[in-house]
KEPADO-764913 format. One record per residue: residue number from 1; x, y, z of N, C-alpha, C in turn. Coordinates in pm, 1 decimal, always signed. Example, Ala and Ser with C-alpha at 12.3 -4.5 7.8 and 13.67 -1.06 7.14 Angstrom:
BEGIN
[fiba 1,[+1319.0,-569.0,+780.0],[+1230.0,-450.0,+780.0],[+1320.0,-330.0,+780.0]],
[fiba 2,[+1285.0,-225.0,+708.0],[+1367.0,-106.0,+714.0],[+1290.0,+3.0,+787.0]],
END
This chain:
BEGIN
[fiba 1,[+82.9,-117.5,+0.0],[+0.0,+0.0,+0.0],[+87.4,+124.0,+0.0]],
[fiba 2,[+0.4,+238.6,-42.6],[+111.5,+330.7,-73.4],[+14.2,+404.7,-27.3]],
[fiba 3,[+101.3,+511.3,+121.7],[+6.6,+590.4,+207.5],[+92.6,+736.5,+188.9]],
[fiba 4,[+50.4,+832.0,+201.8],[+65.4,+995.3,+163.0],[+125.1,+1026.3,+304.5]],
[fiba 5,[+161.1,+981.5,+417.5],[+180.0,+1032.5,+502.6],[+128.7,+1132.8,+586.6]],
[fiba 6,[+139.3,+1181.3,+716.4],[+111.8,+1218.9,+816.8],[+56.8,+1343.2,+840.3]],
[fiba 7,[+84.6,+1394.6,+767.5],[+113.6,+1567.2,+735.7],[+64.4,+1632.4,+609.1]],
[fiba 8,[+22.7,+1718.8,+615.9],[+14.4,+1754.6,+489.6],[+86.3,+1894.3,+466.9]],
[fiba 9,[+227.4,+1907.7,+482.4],[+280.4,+1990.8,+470.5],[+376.7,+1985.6,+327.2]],
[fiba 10,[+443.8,+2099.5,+296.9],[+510.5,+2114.6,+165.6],[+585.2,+2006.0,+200.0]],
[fiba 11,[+721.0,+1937.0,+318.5],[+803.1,+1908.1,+308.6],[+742.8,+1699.3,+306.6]],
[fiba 12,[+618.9,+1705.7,+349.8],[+529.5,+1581.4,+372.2],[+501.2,+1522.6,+210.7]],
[fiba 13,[+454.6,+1681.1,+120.5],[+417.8,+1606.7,+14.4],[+536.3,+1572.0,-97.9]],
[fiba 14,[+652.6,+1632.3,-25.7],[+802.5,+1593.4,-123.0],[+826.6,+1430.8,-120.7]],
[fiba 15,[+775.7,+1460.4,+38.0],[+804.6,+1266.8,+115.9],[+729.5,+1191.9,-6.6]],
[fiba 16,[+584.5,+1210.3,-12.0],[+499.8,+1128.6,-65.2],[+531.3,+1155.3,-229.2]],
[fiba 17,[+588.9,+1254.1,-283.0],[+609.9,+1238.5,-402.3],[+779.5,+1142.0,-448.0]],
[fiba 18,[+830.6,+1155.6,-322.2],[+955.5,+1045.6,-365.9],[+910.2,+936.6,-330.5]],
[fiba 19,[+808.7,+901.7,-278.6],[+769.5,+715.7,-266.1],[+726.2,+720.8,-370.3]],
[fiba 20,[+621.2,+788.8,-448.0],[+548.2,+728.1,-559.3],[+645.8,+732.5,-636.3]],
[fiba 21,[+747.5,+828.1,-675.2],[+847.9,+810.3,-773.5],[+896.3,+665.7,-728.6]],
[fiba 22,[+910.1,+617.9,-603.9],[+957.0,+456.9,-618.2],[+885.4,+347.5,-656.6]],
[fiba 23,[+797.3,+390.4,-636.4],[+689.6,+292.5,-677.1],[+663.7,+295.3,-783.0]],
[fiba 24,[+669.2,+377.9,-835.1],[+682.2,+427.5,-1031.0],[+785.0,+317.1,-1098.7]],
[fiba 25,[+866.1,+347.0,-1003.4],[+1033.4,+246.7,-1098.4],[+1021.4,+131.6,-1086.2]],
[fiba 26,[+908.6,+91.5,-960.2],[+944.3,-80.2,-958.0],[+843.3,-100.1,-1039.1]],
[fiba 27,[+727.6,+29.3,-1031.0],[+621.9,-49.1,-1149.8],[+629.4,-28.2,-1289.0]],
[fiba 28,[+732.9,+60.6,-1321.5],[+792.0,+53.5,-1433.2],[+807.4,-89.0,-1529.7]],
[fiba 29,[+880.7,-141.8,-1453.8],[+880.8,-294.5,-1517.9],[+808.0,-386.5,-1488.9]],
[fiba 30,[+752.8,-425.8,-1354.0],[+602.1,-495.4,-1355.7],[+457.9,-478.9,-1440.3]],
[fiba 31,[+489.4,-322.8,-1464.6],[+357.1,-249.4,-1643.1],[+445.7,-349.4,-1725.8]],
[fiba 32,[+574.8,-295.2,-1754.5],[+648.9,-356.5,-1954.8],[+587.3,-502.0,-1923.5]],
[fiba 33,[+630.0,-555.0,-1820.1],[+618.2,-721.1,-1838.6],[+487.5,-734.8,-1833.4]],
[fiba 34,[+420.3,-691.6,-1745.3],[+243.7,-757.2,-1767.2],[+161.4,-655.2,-1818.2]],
[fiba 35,[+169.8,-571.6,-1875.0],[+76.2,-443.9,-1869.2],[-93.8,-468.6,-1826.8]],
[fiba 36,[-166.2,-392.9,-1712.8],[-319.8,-408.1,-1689.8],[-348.9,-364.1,-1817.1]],
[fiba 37,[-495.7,-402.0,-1822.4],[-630.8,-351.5,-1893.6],[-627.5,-263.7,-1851.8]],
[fiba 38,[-641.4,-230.6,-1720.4],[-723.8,-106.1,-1640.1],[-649.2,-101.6,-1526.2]],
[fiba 39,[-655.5,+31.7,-1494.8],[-636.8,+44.2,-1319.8],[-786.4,+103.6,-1255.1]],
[fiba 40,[-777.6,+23.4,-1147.5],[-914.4,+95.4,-1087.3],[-886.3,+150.7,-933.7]],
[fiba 41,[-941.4,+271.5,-930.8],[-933.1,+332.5,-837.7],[-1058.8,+306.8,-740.2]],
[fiba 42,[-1049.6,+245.9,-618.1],[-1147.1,+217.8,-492.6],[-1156.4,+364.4,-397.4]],
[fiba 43,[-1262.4,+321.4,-328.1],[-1268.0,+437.5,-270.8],[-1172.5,+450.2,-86.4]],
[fiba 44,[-1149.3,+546.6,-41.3],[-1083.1,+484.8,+59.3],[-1120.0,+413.4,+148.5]],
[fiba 45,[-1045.8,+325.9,+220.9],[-1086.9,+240.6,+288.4],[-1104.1,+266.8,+420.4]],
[fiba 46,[-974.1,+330.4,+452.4],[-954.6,+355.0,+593.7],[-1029.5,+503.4,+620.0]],
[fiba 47,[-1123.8,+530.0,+687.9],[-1195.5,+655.0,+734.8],[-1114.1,+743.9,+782.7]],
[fiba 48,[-1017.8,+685.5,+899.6],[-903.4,+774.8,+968.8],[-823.6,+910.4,+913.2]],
[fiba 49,[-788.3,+798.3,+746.8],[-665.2,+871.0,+688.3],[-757.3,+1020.2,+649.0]],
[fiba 50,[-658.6,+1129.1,+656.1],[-711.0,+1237.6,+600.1],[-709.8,+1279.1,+450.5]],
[fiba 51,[-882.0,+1297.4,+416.5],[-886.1,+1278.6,+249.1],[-790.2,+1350.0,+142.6]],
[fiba 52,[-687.0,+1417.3,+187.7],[-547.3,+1510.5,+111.4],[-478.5,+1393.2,+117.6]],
[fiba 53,[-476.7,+1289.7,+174.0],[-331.5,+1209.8,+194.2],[-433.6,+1161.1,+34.7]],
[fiba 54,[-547.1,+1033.0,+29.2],[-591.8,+989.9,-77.3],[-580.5,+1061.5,-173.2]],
[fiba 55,[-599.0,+1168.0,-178.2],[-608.3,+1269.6,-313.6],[-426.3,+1256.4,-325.7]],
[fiba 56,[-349.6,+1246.8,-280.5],[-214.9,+1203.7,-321.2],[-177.9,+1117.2,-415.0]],
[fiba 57,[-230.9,+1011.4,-330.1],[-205.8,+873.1,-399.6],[-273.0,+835.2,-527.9]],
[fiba 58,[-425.5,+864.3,-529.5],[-521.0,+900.2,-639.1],[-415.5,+915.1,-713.6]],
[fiba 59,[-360.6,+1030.9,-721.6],[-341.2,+1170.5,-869.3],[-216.7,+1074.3,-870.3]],
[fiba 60,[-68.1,+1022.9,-804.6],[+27.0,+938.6,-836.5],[-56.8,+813.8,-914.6]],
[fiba 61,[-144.6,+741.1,-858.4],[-191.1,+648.7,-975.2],[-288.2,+664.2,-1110.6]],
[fiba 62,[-313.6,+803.3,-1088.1],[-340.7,+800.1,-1206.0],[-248.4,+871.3,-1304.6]],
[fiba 63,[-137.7,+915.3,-1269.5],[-58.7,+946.6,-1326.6],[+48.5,+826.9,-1379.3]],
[fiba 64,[+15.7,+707.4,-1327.8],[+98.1,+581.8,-1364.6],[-5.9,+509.1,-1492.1]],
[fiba 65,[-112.3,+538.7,-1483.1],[-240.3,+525.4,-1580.6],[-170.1,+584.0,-1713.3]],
[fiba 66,[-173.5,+719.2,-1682.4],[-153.3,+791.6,-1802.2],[+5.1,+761.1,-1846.1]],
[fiba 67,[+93.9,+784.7,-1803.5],[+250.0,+697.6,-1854.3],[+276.0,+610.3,-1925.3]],
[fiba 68,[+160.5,+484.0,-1856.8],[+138.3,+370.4,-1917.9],[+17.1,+339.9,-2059.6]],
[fiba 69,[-34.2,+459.1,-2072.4],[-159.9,+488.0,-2151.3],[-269.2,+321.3,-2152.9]],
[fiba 70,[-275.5,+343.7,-1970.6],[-361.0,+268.8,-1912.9],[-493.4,+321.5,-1865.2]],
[fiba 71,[-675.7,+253.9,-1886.8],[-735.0,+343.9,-1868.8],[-768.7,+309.8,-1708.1]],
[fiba 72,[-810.2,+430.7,-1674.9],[-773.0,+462.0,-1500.6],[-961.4,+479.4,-1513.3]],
[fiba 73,[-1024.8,+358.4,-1401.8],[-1166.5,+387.6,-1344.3],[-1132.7,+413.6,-1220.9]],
[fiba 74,[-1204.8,+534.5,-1218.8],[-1221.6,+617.9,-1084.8],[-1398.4,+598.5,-988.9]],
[fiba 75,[-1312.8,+482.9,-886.6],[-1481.5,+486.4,-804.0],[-1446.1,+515.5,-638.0]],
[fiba 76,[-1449.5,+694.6,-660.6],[-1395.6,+748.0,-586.1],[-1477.2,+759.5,-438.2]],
[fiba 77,[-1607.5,+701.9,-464.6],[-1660.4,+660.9,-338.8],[-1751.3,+536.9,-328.7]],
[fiba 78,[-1787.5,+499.3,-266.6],[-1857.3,+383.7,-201.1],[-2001.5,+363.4,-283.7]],
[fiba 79,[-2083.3,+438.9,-323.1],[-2182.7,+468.0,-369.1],[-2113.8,+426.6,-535.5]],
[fiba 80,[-2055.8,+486.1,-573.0],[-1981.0,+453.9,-708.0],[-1938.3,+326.7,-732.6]],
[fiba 81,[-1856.1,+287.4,-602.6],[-1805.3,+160.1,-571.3],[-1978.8,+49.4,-600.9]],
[fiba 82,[-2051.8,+44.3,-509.9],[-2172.3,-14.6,-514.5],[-2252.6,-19.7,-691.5]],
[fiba 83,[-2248.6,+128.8,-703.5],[-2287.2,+91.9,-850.0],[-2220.5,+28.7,-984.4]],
[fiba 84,[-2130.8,+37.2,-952.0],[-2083.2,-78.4,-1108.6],[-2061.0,-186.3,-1021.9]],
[fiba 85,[-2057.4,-250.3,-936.8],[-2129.2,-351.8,-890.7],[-2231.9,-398.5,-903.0]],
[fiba 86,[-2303.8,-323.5,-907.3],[-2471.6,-367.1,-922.3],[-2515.1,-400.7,-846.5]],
[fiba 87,[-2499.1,-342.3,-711.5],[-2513.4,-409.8,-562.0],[-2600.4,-260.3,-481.4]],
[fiba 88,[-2681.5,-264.1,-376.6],[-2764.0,-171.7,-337.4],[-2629.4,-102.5,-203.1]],
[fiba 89,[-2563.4,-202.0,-130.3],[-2534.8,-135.1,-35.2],[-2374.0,-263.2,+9.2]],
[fiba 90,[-2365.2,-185.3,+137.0],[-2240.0,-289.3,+200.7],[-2263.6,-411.3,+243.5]],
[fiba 91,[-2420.2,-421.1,+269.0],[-2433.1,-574.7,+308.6],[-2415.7,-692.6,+167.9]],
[fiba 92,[-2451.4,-589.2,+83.1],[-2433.4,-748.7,-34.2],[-2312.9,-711.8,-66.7]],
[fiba 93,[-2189.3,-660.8,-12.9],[-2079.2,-639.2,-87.0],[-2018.5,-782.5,-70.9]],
[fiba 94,[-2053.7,-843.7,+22.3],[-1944.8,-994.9,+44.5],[-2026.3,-1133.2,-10.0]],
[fiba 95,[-2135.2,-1110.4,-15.9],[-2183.1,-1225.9,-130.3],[-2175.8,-1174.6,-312.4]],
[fiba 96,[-2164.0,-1045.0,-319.1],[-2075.3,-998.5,-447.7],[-2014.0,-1055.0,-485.2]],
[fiba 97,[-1850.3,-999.2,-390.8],[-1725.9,-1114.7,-420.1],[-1699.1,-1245.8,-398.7]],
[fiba 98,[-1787.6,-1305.0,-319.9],[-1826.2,-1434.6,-299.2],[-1876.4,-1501.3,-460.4]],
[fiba 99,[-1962.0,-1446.9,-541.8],[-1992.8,-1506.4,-667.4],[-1874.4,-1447.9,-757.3]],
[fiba 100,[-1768.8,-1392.3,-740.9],[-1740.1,-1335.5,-813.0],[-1561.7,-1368.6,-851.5]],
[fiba 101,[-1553.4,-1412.8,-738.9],[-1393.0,-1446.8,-713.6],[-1379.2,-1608.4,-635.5]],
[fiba 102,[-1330.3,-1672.2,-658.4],[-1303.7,-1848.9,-660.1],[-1231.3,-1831.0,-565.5]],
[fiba 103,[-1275.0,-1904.4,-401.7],[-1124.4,-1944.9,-358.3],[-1215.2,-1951.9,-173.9]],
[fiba 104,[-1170.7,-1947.4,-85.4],[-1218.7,-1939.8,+62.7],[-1177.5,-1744.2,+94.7]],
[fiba 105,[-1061.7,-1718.2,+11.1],[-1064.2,-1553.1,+87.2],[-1152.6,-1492.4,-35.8]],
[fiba 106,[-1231.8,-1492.2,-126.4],[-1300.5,-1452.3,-179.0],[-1377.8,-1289.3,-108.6]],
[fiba 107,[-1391.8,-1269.0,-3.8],[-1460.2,-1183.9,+90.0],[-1352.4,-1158.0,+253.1]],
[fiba 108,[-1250.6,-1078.7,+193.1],[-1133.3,-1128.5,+300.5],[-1191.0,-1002.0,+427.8]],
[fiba 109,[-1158.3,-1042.5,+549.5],[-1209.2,-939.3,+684.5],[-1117.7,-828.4,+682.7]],
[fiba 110,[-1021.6,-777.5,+592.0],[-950.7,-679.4,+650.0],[-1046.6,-576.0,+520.9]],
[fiba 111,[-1075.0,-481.7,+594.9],[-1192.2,-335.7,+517.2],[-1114.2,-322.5,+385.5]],
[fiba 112,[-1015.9,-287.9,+422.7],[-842.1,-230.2,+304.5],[-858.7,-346.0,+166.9]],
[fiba 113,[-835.7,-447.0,+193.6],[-802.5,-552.0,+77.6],[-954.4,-608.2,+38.2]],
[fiba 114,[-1080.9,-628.2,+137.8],[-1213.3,-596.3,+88.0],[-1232.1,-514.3,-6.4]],
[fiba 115,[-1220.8,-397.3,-5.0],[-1260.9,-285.5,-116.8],[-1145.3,-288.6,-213.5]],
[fiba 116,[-1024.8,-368.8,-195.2],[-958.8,-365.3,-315.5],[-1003.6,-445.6,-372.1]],
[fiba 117,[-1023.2,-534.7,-305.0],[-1108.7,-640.1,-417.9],[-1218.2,-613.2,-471.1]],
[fiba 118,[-1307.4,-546.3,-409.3],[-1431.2,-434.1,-476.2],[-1429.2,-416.1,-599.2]],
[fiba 119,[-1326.2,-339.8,-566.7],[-1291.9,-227.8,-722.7],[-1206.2,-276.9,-770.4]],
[fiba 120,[-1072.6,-421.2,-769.6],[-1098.4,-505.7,-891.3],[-1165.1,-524.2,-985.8]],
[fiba 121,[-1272.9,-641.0,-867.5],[-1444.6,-725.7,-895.5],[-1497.9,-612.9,-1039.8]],
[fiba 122,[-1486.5,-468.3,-988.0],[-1568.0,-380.9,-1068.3],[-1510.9,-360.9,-1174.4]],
[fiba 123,[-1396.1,-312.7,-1159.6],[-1340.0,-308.4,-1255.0],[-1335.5,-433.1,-1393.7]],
[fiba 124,[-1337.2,-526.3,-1353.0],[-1365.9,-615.7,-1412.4],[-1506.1,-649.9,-1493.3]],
[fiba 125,[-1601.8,-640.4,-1428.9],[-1705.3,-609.4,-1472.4],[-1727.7,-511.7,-1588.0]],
[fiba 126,[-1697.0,-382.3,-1528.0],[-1698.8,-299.1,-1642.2],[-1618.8,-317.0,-1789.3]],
[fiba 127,[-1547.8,-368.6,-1772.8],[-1471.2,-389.5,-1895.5],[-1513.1,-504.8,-1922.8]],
[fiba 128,[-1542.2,-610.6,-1871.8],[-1665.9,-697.9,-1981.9],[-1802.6,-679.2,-2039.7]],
[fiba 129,[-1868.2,-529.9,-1924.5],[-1963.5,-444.8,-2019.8],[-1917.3,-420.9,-2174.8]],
[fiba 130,[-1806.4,-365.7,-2173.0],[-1776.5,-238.7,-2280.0],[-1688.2,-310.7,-2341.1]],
[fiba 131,[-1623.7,-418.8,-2305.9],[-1528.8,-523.5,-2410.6],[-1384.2,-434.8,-2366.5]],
[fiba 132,[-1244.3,-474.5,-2440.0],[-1184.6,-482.6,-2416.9],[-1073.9,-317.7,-2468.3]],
END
């Protein structure tokens, strides 16, 4: 996971702009070798974090979108999240991924990797709407 840090000061967002630059380089070559379909953007997970740190990380991945001239879905909240799901609310979010993903962690308990899998799940979806 890639978190914006603590602060939201000038010298905080230098911090958070030299991680994503690292994270850029290692995903530099994890894109050449596999390149996604899509990147999809979930909404945040953790309530705590303060919404400037997300708006960080956001704009770094979608700026790895555009580099890669990868298309970037943005389901920047929960409600968004729910609708290309096709799901009314949070209670059907885990029999969602339950039909949706093969395996026993299909619907895993940590909130964080739940909604990544969300907005996978969705992501996925949508691009078998609209083809490839």
């Amino acid at each position: 996971m890639l978190h914006a840090g603590r602060g939201i000061t000038v010298r905080d967002a230098l911090d958070a702009a030299r991680r994503i630059h690292a994270h850029r380089l290692i995903l530099d070559v994890v894109l050449a070798r596999n390149p996604p379909a899509v990147i999809v953007l979930g909404p945040q997970a953790e309530p705590s974090e303060p919404l400037e740190h997300v708006a960080v990380v956001r704009l770094g991945m979608m700026a790895l979108g555009q580099a890669f001239k990868i298309e970037v879905i943005d389901l920047n909240d929960h409600e968004a999240l729910y609708d290309a799901l096709g799901i009314d609310g949070s209670k059907a979010l885990a029999p969602c991924l339950r039909a949706a993903v093969a395996g026993p962690a299909a619907a895993p308990r940590d909130r964080r990797i739940l909604f990544a899998t969300a907005a996978a799940v969705a992501g996925t979806m949508g691009r078998a709407a609209t083809g490839p």
